[in-house]
N, C-alpha and C positions, 0 to 999 in steps of 0.2 A: 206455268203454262197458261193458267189463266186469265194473266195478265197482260199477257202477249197474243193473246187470242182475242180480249178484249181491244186492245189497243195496236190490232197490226196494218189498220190504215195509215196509224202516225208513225209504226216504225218501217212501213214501205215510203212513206214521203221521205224520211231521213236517208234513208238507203238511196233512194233515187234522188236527192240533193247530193248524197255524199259522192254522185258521181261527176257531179258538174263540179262539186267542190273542188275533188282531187286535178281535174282538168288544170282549174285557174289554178290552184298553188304550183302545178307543173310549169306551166308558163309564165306564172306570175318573176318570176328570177329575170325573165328579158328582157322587162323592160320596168324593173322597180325605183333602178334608179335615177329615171327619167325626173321623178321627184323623189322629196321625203317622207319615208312611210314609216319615218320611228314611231312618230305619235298617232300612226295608223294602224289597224288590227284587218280593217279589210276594205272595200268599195264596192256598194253593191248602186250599179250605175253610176250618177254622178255624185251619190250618198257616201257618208264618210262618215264608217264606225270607228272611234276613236279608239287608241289603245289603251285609255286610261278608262275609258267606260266597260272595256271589257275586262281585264285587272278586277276591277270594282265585282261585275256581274261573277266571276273567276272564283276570286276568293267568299264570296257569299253562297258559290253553290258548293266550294269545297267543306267549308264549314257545315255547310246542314247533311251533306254527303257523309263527313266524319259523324256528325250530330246523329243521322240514322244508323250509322254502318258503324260502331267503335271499333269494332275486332277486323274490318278491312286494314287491308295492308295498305298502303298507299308508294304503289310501286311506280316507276315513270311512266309504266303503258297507263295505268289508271287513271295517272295524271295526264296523260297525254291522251288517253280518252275523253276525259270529263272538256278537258278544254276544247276538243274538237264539237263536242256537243251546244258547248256556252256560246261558241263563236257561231254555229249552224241556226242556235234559237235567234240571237240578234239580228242573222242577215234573215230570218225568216220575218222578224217582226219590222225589219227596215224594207222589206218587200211588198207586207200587207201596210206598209205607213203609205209608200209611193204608189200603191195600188188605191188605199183609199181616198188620196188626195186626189187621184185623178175622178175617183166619184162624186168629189165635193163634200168629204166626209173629213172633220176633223173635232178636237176638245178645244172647246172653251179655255180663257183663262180663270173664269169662273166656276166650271166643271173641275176643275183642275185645283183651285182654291178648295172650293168644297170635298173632292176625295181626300185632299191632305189634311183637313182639318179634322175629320171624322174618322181617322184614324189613334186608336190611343194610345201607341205610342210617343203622338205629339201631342198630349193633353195634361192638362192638372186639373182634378176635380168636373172632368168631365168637360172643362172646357181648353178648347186650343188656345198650345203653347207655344209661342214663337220660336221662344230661346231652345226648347227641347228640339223643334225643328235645326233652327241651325244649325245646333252642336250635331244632332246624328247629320244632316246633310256633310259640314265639314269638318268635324272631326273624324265621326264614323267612317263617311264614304272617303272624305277628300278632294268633296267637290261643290261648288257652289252653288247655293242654294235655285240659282235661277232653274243651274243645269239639271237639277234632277227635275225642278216641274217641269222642265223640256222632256225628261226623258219618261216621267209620267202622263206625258199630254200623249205618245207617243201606244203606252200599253193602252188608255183609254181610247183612242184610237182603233186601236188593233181588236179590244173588245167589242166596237160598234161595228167594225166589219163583218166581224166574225158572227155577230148577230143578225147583221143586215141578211147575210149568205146563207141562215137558217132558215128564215123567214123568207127566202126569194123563191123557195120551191118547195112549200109545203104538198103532200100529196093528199089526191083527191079520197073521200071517203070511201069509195068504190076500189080506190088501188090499195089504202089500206088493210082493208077487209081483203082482198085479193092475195096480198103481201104476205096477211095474217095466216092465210091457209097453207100458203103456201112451207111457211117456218112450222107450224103446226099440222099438221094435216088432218089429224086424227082429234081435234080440240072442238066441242061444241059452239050454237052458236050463244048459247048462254056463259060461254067460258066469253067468247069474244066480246062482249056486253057488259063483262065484270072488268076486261083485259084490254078494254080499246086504248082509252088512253095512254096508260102507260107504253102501248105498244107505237101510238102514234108520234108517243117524246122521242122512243129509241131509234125510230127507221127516222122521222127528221134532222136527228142528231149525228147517226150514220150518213144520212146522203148531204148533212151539209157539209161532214169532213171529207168527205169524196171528191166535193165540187171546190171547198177550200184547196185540198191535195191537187186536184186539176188546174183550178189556177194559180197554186203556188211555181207548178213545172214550168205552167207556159209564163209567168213571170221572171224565172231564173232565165231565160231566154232574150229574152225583151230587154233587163235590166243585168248587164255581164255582170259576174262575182268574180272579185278578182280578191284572194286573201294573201296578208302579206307576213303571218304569223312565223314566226321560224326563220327567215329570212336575215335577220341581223346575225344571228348565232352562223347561218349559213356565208356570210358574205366575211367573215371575220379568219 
């Protein structure tokens, strides 16, 4: 319950995605096969989540899913859960990608070089390794090496946004202290003086997911989601 109390901004955003979700896969049957959507998993705008990058995202979160849960059962709703979740994160981060481009926000291919390098998985002796690169690229993933720095240019992306939208409404020292009494009532002003900051990370962090959750809605709007998951099995 903790962690649902913690975290019930991001599972009201899902909840109110998962209603636009349900809409487009309703109607997504009328008209899918206008084109080909095998090697598509969904469209959010004129954006094309590929079905081989969601597979990819699929199986990486099944595996850490069993990785944390071993005595989970893995029944077809579970599975049929998990995948609806993998597909809701993608179009969310293909949402904040088309929202940040229109801010003029994007990664480097130098940004982009240097997060992969400084990672150790792709290292020997501390220094980057190509070949370990490629091999997890296309053996591991199954996909080319371009395509992951694409799809990495994409989360560092989505990191600056989400940053920029921290730091776009930070609250005044007066509505802090204000805030503060409000959550506390009964706390001195010497507790506040030991307590500020920390309380000023939490209400920033709170009201940036509030305003990310706000224009993530009005962006599902703006840019139709259309998913076409389930659909071959359906049409067969």
């Amino acid at each position: 319950m903790r962690f649902i109390r913690k975290h019930k901004n991001f599972f009201l955003l899902l909840t109110l995605l998962s209603f636009f979700f349900s809409i487009f896969v309703g109607v997504g049957s009328y008209f899918f096969l206008a084109w080909d959507t095998r090697n598509v998993a969904a469209k959010v705008g004129k954006a094309k989540i590929g079905r081989q990058l969601f597979e990819m995202s699929y199986r990486q979160a099944l595996e850490g899913m069993k990785a944390d849960n071993p005595e989970l059962e893995m029944t077809p709703e579970v599975e049929g859960n998990l995948k609806n979740n993998v597909l809701r994160e993608l179009i969310i981060r293909e949402l904040v990608t088309l929202e940040a481009r229109a801010w003029g926000l994007r990664s480097t291919g130098r940004e982009v070089a240097q997060d992969i390098a400084s990672r150790p998985a792709f290292q020997t002796d501390g220094r980057f390794d190509p070949a370990k690169y490629y091999q997890f690229a296309m053996r591991t993933l199954g996909i080319l090496p371009k395509e992951l720095e694409a799809e990495r240019s994409k989360d560092l992306t989505d990191m600056k946004f989400r940053a920029l939208v921290s730091w776009s409404f930070p609250p005044s020292p007066s509505e802090l202290q204000w805030l503060y009494h409000v959550y506390s009532p009964t706390r001195t002003a010497a507790a506040w003086a030991k307590e500020a900051d920390a309380f000023s990370r939490r209400v920033q962090s709170e009201e940036a997911l509030a305003t990310l959750n706000q224009l993530l809605l009005q962006l599902s709007q703006k840019h139709p989601i259309e998913s076409y998951l389930g659909q071959e099995q359906a049409a067969q």
